[in-house]
PDB file of N, CA, C and O in Angstrom:
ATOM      1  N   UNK A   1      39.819  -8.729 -10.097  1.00  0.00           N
ATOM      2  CA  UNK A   1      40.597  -9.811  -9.559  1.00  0.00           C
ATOM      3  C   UNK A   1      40.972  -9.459  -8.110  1.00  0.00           C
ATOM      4  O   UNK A   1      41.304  -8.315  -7.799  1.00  0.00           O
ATOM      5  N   UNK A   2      40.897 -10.686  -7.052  1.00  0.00           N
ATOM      6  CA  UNK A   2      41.303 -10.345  -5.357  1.00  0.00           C
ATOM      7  C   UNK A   2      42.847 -10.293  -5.720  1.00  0.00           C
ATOM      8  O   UNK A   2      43.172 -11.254  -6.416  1.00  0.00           O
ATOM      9  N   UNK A   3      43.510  -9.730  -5.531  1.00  0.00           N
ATOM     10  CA  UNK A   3      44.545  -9.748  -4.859  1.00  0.00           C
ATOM     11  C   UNK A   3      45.335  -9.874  -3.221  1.00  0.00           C
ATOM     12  O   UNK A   3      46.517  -9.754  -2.898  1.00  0.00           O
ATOM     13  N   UNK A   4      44.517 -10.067  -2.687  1.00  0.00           N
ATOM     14  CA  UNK A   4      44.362  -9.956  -1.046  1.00  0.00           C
ATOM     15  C   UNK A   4      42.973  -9.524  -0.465  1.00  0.00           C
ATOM     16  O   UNK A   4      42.097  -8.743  -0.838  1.00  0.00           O
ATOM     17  N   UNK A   5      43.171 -10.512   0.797  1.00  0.00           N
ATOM     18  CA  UNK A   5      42.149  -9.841   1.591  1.00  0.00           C
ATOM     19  C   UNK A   5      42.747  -9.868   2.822  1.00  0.00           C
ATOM     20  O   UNK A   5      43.666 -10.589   3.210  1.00  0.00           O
ATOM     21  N   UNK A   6      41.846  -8.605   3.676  1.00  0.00           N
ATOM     22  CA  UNK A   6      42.253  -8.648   4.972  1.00  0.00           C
ATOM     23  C   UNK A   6      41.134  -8.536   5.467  1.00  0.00           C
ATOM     24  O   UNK A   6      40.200  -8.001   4.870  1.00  0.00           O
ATOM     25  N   UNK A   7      41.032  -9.185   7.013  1.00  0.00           N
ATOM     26  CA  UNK A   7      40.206  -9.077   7.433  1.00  0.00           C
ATOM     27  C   UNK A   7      39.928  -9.039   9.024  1.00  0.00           C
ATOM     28  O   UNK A   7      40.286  -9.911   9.816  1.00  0.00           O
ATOM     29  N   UNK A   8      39.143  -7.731   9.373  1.00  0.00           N
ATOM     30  CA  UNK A   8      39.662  -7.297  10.796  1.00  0.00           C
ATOM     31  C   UNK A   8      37.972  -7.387  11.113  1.00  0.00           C
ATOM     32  O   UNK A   8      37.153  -6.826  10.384  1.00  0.00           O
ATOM     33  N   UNK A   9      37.500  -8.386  12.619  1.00  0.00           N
ATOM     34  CA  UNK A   9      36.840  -7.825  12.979  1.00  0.00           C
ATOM     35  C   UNK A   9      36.790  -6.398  13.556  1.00  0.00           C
ATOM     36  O   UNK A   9      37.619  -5.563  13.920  1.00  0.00           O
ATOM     37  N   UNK A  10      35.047  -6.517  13.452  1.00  0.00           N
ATOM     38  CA  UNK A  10      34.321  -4.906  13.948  1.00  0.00           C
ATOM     39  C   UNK A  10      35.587  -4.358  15.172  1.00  0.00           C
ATOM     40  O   UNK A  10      36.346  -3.393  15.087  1.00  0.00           O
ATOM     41  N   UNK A  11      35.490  -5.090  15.964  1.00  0.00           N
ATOM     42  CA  UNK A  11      36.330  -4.735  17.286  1.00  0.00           C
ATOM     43  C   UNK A  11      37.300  -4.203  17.191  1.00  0.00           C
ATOM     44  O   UNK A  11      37.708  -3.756  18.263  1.00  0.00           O
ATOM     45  N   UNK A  12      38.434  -3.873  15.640  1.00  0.00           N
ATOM     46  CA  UNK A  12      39.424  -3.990  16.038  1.00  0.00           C
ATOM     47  C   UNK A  12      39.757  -2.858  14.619  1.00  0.00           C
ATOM     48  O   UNK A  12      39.382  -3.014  13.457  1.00  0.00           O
ATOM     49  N   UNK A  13      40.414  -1.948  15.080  1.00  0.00           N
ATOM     50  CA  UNK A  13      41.091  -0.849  14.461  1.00  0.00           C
ATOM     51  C   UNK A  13      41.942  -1.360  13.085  1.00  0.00           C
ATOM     52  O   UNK A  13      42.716  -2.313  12.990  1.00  0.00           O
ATOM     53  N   UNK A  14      41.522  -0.394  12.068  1.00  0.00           N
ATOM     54  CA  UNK A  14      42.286  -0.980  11.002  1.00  0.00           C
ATOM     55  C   UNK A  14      43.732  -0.339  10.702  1.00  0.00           C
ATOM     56  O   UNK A  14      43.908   0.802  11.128  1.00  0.00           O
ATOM     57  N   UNK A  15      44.687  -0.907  10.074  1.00  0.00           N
ATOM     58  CA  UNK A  15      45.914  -0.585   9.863  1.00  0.00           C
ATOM     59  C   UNK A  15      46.146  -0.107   8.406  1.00  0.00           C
ATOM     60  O   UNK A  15      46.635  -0.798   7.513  1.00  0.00           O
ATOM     61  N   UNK A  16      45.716   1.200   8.296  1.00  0.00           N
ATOM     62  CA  UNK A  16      45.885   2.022   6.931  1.00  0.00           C
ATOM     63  C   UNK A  16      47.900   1.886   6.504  1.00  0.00           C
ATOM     64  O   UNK A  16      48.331   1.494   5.420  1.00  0.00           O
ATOM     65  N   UNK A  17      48.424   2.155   7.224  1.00  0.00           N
ATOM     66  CA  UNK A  17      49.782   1.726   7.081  1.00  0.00           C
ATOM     67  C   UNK A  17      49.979   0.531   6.106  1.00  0.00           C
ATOM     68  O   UNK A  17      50.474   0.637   4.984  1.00  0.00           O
ATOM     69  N   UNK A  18      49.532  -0.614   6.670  1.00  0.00           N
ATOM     70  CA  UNK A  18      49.759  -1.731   6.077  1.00  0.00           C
ATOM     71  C   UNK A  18      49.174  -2.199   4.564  1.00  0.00           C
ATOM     72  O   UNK A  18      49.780  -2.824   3.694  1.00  0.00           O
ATOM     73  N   UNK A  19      47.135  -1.440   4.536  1.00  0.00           N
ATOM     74  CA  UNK A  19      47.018  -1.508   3.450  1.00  0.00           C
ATOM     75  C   UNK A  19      47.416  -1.111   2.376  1.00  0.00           C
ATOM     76  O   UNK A  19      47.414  -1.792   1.350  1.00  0.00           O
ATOM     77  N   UNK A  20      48.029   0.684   2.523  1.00  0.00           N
ATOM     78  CA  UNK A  20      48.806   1.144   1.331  1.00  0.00           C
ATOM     79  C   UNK A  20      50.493   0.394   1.578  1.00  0.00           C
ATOM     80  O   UNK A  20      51.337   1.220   1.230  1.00  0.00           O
ATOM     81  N   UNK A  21      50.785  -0.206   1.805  1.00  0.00           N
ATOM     82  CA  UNK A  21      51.821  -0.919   1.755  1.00  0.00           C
ATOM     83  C   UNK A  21      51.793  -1.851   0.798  1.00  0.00           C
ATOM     84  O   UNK A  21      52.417  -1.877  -0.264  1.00  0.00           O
ATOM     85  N   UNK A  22      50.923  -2.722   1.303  1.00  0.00           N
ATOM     86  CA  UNK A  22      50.366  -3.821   0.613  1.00  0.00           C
ATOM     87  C   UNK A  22      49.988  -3.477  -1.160  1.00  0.00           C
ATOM     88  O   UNK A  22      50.273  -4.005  -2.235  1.00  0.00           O
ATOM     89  N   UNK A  23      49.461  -2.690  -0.855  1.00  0.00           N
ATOM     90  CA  UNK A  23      48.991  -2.088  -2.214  1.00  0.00           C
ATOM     91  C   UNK A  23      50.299  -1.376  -2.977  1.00  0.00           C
ATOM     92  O   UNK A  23      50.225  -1.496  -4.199  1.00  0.00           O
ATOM     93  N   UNK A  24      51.152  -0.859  -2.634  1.00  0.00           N
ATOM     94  CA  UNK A  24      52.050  -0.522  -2.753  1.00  0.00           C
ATOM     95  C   UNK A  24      53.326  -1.178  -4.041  1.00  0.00           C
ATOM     96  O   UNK A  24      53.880  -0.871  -5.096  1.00  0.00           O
ATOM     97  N   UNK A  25      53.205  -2.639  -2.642  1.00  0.00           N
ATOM     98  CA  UNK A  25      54.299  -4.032  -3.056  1.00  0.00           C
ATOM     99  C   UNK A  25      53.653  -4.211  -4.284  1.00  0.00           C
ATOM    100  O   UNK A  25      54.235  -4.059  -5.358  1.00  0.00           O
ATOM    101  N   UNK A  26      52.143  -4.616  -4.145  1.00  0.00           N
ATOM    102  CA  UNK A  26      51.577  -4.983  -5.434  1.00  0.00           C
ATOM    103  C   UNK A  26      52.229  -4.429  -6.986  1.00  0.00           C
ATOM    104  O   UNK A  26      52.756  -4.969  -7.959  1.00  0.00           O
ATOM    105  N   UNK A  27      51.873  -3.108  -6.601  1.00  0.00           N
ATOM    106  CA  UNK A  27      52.016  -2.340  -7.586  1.00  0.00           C
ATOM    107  C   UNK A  27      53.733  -2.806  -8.502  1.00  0.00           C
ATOM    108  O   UNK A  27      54.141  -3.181  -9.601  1.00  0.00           O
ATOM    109  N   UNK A  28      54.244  -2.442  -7.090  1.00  0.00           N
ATOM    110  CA  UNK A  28      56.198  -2.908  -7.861  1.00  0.00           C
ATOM    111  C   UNK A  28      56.216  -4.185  -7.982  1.00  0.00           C
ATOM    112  O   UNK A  28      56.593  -4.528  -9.102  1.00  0.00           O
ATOM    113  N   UNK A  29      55.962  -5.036  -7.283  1.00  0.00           N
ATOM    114  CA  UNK A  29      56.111  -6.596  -7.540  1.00  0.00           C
ATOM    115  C   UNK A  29      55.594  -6.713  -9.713  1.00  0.00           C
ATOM    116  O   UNK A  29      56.140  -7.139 -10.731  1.00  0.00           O
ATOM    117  N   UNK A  30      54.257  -6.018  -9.338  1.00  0.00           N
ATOM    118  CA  UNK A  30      54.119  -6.445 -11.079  1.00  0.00           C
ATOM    119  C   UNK A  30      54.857  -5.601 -11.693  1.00  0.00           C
ATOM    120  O   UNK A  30      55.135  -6.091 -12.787  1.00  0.00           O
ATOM    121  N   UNK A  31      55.237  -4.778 -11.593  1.00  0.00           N
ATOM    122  CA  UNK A  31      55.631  -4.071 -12.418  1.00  0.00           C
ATOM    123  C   UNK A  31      57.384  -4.446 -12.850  1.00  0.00           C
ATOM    124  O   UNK A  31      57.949  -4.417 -13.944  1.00  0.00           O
ATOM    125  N   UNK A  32      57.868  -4.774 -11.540  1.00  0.00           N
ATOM    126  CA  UNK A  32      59.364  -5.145 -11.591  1.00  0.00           C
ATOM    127  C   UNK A  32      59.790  -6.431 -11.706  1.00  0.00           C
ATOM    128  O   UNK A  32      60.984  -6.716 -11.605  1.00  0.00           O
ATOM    129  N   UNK A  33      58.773  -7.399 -11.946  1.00  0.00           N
ATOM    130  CA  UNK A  33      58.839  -8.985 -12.006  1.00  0.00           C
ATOM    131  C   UNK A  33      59.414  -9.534 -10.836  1.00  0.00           C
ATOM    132  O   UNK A  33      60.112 -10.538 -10.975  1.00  0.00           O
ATOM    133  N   UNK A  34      59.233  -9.013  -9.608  1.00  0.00           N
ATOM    134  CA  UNK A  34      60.245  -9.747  -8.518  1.00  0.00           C
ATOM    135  C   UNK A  34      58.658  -9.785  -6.987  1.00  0.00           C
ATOM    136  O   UNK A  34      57.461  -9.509  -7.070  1.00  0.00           O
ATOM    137  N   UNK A  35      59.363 -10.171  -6.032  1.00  0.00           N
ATOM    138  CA  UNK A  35      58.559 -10.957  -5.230  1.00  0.00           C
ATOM    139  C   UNK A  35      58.728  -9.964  -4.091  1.00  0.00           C
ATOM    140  O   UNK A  35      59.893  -9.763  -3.750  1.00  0.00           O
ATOM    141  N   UNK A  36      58.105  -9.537  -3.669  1.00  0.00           N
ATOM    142  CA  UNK A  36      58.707  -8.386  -1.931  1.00  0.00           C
ATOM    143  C   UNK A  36      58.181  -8.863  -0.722  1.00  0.00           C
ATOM    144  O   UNK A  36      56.960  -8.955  -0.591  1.00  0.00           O
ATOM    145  N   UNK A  37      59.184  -9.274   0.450  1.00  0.00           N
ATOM    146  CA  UNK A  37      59.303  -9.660   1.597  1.00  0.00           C
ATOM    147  C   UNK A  37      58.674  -8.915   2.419  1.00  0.00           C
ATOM    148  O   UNK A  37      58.737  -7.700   2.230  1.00  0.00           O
ATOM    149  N   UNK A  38      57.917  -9.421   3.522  1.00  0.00           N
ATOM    150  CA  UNK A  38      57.199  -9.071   4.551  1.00  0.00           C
ATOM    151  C   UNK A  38      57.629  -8.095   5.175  1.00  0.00           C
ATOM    152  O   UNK A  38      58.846  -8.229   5.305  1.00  0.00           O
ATOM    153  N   UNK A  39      57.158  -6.899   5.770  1.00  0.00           N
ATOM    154  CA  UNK A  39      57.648  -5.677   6.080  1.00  0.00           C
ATOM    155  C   UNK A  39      58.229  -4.781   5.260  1.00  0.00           C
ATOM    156  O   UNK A  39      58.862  -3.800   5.651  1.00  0.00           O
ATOM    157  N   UNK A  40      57.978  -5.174   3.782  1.00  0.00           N
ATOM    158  CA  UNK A  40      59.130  -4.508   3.248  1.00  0.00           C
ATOM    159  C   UNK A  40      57.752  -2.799   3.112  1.00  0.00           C
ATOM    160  O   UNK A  40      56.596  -2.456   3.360  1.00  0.00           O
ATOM    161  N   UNK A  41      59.194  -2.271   2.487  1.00  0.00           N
ATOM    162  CA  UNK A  41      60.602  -1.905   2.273  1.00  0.00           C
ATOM    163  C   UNK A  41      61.857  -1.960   4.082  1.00  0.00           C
ATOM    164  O   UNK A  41      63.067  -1.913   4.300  1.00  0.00           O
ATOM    165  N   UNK A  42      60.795  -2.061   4.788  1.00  0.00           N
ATOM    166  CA  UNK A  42      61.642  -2.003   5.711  1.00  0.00           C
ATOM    167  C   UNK A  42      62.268  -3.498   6.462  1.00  0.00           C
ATOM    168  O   UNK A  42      62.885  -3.459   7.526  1.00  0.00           O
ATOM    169  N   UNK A  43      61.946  -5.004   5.585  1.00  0.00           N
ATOM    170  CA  UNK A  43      62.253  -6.384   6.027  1.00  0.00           C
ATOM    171  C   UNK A  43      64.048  -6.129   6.812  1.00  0.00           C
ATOM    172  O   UNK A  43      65.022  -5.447   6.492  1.00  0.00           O
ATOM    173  N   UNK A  44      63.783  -6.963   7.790  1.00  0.00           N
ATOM    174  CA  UNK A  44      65.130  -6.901   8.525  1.00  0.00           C
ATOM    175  C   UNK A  44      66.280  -7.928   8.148  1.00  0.00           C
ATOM    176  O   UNK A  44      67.265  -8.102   8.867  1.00  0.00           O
ATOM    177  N   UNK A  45      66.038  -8.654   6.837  1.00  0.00           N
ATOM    178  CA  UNK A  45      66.948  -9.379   6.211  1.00  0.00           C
ATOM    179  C   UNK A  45      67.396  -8.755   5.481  1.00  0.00           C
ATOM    180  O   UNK A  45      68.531  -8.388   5.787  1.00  0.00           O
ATOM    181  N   UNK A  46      66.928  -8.317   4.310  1.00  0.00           N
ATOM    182  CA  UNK A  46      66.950  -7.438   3.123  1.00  0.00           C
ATOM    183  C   UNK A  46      66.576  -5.956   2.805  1.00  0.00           C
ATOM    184  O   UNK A  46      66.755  -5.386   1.728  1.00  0.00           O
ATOM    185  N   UNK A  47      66.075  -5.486   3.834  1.00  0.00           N
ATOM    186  CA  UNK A  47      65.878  -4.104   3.786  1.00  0.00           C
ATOM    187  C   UNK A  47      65.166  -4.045   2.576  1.00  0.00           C
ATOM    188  O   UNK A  47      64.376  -4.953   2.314  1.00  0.00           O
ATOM    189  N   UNK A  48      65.401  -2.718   1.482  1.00  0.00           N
ATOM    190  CA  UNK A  48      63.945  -2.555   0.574  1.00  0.00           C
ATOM    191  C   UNK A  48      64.557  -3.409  -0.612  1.00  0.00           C
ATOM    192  O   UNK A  48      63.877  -3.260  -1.627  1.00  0.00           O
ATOM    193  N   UNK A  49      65.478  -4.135  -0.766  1.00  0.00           N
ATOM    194  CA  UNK A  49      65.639  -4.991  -1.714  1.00  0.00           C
ATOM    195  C   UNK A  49      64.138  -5.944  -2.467  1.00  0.00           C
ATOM    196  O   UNK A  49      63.170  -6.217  -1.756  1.00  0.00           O
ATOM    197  N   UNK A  50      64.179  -6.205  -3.449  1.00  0.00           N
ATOM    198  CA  UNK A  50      63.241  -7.208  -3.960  1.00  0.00           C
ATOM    199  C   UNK A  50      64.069  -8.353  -4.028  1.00  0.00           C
ATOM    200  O   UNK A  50      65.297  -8.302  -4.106  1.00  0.00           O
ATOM    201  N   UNK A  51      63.230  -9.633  -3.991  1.00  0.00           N
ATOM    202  CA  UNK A  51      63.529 -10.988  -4.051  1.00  0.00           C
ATOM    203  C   UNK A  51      63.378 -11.670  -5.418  1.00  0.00           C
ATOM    204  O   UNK A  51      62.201 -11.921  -5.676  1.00  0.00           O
ATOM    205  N   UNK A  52      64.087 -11.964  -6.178  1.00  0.00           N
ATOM    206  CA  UNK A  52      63.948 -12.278  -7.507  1.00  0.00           C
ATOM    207  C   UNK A  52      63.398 -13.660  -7.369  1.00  0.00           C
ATOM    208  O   UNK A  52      63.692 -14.413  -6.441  1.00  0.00           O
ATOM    209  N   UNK A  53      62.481 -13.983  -8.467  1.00  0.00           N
ATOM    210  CA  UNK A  53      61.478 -15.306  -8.550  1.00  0.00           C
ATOM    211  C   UNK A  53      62.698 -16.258  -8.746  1.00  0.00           C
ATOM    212  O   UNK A  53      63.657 -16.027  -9.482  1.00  0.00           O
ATOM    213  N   UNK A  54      62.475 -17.581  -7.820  1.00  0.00           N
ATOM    214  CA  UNK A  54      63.366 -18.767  -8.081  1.00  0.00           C
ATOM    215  C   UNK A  54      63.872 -19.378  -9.277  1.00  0.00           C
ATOM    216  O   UNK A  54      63.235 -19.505 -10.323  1.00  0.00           O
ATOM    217  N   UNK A  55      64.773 -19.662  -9.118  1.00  0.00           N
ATOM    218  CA  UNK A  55      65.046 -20.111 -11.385  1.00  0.00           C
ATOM    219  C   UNK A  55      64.448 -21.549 -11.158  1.00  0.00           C
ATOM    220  O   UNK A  55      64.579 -22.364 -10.245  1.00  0.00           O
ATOM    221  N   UNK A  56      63.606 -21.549 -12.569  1.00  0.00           N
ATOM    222  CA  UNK A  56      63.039 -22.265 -13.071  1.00  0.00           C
ATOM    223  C   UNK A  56      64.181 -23.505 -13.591  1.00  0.00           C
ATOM    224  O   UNK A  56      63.510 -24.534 -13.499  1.00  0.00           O
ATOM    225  N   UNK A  57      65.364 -23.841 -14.015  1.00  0.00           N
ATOM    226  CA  UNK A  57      65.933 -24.468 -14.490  1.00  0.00           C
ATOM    227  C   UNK A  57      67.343 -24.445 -14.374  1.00  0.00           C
ATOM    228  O   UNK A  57      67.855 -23.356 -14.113  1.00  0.00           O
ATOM    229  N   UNK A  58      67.992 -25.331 -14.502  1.00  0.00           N
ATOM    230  CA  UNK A  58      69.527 -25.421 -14.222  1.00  0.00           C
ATOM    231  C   UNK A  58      70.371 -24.110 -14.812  1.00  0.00           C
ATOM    232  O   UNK A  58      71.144 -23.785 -13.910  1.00  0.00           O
ATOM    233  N   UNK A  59      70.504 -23.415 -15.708  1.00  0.00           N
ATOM    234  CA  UNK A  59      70.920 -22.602 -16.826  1.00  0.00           C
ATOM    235  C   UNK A  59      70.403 -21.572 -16.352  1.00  0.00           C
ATOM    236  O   UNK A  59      71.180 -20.618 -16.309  1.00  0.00           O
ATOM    237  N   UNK A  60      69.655 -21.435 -16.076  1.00  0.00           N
ATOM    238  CA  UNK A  60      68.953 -19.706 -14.836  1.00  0.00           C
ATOM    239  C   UNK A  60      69.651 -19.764 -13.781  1.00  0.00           C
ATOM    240  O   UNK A  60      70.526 -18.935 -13.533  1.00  0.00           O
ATOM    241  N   UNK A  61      69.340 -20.807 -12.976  1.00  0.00           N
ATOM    242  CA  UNK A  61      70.400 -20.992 -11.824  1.00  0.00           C
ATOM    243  C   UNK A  61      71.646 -20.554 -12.300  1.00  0.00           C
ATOM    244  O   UNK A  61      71.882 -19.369 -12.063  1.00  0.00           O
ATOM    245  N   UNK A  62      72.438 -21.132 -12.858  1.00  0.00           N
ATOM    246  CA  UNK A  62      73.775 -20.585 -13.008  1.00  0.00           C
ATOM    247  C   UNK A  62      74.039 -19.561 -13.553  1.00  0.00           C
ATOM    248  O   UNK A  62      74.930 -18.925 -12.990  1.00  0.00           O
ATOM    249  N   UNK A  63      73.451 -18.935 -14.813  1.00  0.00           N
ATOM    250  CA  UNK A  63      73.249 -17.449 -14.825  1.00  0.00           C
ATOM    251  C   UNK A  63      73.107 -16.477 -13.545  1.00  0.00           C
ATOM    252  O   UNK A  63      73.602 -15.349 -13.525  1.00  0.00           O
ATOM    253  N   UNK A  64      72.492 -16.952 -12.647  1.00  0.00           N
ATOM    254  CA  UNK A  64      72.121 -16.051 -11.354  1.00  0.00           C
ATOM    255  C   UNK A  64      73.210 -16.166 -10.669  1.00  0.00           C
ATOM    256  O   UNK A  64      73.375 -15.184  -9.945  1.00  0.00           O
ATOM    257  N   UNK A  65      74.211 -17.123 -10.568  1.00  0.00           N
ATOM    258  CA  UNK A  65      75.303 -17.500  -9.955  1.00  0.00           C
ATOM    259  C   UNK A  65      76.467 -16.280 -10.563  1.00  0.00           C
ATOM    260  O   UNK A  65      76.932 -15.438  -9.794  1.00  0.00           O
ATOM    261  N   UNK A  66      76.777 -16.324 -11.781  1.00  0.00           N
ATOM    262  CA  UNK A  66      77.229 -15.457 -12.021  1.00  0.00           C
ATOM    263  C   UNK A  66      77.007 -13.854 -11.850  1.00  0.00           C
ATOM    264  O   UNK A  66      77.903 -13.098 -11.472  1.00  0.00           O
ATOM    265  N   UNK A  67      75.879 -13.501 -12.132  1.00  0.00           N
ATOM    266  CA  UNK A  67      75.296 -12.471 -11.684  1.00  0.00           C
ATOM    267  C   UNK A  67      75.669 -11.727 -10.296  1.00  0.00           C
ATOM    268  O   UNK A  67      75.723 -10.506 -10.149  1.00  0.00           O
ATOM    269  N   UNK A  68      75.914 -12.708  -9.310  1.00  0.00           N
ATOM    270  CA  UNK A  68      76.227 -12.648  -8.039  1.00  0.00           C
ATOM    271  C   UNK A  68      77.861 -12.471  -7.714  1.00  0.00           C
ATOM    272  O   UNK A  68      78.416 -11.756  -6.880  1.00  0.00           O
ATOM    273  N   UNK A  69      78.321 -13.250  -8.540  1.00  0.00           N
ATOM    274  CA  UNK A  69      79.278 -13.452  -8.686  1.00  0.00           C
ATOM    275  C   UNK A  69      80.204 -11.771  -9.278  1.00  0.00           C
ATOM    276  O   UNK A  69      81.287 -11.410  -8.817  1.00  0.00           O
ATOM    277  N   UNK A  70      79.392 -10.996 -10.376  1.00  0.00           N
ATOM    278  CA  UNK A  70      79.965 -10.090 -10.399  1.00  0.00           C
ATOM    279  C   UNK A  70      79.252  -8.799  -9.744  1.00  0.00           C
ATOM    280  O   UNK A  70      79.525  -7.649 -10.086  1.00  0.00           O
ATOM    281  N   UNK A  71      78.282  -9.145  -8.737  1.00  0.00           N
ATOM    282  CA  UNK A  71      78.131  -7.994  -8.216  1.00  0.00           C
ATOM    283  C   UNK A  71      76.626  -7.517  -8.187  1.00  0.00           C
ATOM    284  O   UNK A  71      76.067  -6.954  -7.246  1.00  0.00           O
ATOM    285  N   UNK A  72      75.994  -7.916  -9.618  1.00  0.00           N
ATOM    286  CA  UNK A  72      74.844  -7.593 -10.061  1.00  0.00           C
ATOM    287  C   UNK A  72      73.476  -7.700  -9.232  1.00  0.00           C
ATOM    288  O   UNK A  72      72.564  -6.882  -9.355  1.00  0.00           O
ATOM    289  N   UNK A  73      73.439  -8.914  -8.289  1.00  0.00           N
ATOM    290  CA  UNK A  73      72.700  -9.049  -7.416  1.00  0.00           C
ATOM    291  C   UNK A  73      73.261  -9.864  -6.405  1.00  0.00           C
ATOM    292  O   UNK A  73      74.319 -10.475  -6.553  1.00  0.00           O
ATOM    293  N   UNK A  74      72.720  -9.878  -5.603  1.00  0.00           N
ATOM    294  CA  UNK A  74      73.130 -10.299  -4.006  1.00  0.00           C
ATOM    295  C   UNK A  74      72.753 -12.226  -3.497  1.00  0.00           C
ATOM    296  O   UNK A  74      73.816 -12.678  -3.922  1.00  0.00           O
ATOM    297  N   UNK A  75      72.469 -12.703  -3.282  1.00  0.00           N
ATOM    298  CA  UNK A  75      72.603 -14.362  -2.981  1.00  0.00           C
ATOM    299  C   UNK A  75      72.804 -14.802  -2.289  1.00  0.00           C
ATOM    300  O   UNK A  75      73.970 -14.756  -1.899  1.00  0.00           O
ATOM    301  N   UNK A  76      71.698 -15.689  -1.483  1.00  0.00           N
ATOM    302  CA  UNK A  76      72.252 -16.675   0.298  1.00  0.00           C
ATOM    303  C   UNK A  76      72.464 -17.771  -0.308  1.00  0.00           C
ATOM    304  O   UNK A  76      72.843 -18.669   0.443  1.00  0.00           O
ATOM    305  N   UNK A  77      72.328 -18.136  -1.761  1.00  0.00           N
ATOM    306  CA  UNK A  77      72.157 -19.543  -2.473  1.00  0.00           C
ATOM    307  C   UNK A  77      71.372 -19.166  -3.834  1.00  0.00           C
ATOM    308  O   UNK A  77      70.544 -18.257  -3.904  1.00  0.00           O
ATOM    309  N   UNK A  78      71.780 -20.053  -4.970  1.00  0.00           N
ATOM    310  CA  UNK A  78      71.096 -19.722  -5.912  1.00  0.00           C
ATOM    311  C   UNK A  78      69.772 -19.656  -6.200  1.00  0.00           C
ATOM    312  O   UNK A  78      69.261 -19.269  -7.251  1.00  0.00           O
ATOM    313  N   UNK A  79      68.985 -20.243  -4.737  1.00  0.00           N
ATOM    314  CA  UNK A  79      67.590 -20.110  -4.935  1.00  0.00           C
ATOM    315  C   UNK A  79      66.925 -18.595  -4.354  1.00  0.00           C
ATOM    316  O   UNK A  79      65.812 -18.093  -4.514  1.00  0.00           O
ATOM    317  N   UNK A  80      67.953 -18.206  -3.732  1.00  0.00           N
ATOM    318  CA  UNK A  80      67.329 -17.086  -2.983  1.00  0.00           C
ATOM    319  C   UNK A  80      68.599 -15.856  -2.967  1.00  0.00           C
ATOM    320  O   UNK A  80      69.667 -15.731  -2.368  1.00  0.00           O
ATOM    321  N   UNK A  81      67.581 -14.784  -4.304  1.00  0.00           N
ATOM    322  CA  UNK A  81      68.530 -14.139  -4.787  1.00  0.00           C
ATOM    323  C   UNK A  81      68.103 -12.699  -4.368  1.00  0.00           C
ATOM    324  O   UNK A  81      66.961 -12.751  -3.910  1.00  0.00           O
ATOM    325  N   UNK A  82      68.510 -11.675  -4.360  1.00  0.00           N
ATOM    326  CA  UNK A  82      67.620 -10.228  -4.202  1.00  0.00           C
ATOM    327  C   UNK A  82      68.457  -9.543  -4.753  1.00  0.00           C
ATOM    328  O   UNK A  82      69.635  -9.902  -4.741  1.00  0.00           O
ATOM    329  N   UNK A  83      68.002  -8.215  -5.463  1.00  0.00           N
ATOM    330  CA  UNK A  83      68.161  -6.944  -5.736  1.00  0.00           C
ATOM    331  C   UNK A  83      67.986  -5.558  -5.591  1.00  0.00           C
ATOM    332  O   UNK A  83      66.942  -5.354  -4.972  1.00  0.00           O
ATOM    333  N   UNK A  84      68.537  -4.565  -5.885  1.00  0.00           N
ATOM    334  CA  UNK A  84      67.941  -2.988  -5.335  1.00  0.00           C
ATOM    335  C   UNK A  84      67.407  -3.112  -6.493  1.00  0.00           C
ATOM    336  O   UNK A  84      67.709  -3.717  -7.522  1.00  0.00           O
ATOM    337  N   UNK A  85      66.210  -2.164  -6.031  1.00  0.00           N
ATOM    338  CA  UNK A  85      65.406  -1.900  -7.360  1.00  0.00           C
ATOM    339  C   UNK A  85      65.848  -0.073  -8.152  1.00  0.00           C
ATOM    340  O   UNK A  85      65.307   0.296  -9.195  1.00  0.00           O
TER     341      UNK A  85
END
């Protein structure tokens, strides 16, 4: 299965950094059920936090509300939630 592609012309130096990164996120994203932001671990919103998948339904939403509410995870809005892993 692709999981990504990148693609650099001949001309142009490749960024080993980025691929084990990439490969990296992969790895925790499946493994931790959550979504990881561009640059991460080092994203300048969230630092190495993960982004928890959007709630599917009213009753997730507000579960996540609470959640936030005591601490458990972090929240700009109930759609956009993150955690330390």
């Amino acid at each position: 299965m692709v999981r990504a592609i990148l693609y650099y012309p001949q001309e142009l130096g490749r960024n080993m950094d980025e691929v084990l990164r990439m490969v990296r996120a992969l790895q925790v994203a499946d493994e931790k059920r959550v979504v990881l932001p561009a640059n991460w671990p080092n994203n300048e919103l969230i630092g190495d936090k993960a982004i928890i998948p959007p709630a599917a339904d009213e009753k997730t939403a507000e579960e996540r509300l609470k959640k936030a509410e005591a601490g458990e995870i972090e929240c700009y809005d109930w759609w956009f939630c993150y955690k330390k892993l």
